[in-house]
N, C-alpha and C positions, 0 to 999 in steps of 0.2 A: 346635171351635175353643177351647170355653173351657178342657178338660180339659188341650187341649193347651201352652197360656200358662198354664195353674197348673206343670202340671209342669215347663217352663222356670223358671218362678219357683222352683219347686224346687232348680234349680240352684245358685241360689246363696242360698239358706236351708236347707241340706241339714240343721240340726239341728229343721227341723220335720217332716222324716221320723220321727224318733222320738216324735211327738204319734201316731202310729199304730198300731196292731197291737200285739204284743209285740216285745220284742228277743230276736231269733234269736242263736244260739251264736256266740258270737265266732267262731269259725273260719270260719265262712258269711260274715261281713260282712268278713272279712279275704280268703276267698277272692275275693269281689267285689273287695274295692279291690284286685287282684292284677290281675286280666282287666281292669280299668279301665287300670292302670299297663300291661298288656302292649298293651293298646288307642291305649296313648298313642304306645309306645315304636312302634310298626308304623307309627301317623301321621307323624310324625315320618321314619323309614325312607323312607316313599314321598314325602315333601315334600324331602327333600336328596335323592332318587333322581331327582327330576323336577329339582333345579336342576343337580344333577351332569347330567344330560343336556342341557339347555340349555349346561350352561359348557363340557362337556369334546368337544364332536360340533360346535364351530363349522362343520366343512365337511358339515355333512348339509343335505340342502336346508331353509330358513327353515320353511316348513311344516311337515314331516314332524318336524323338532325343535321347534320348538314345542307341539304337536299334541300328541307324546310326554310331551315337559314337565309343560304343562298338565292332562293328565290324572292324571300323578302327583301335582302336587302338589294338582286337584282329592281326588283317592281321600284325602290326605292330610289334607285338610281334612276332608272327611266322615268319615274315620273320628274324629279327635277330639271331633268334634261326638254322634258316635255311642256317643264313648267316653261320655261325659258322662252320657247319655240313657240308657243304659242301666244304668250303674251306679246312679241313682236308680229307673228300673223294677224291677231285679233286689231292691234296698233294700227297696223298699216292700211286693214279692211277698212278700219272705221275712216280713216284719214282719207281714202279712195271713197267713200259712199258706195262700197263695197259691201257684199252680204258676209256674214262672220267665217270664219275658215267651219268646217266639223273635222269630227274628228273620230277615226275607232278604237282610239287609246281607251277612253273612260271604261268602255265596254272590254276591252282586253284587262284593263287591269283589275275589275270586275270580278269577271272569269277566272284570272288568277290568285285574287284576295278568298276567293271562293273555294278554288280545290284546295292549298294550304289550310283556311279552316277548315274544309272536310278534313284533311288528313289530321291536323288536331284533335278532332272529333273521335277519332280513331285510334287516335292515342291517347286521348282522358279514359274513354271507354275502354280500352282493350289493354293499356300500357306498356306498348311495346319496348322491354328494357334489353340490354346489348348484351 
């Protein structure tokens, strides 16, 4: 628990990442805030991709569009939170001469960008109306 509320606190003191390690080649801490910003730009994607299906499906049954919804915009929410988290893990590796963090998000969120479009699939095809 404690490592874990330092490193949030990290979040937003991100210049005390540099109290560590050395400073890696700029191009490394540029490709980092790259994956960060591309991490953001996908949150985002699947947060207006859950509200576009809540707005634009008003005749799919209340469930089934919610349900859809809410998971986009959950995925959307954890990725930015993910985004965050790992842009400071990645930071601090590289500043340690440390090996990069991994990670099973990519693959979770994956899995879950996955069954939503199955379930859309299922709804262009079948048109489940309420």
């Amino acid at each position: 628990m404690g490592r874990s509320l330092r490193d949030v606190r990290l979040w937003f003191a991100p210049q005390r990442v540099r109290e560590e390690g050395e400073t890696p080649d700029y191009r490394f801490s540029l490709a980092n805030e790259r994956t960060f910003l591309a991490w953001l730009r996908t949150g985002l994607a699947l947060v207006g991709g859950g509200f576009a299906v809540d707005q634009f499906l008003p005749d799919l049954r209340w469930g089934v569009r919610v349900g859809l919804a809410l998971t986009l915009i959950g995925a959307g929410v954890l990725c930015t939170v993910r985004a965050v988290n790992h842009w400071i893990r990645c930071e601090r590796a590289m500043r340690r001469g440390e090996d990069l963090p991994v990670s099973r998000f990519p693959a979770l969120l994956g899995a879950a960008v996955a069954l939503v479009a199955a379930a859309m699939v299922l709804v262009v095809l079948f048109g489940w109306a309420g």
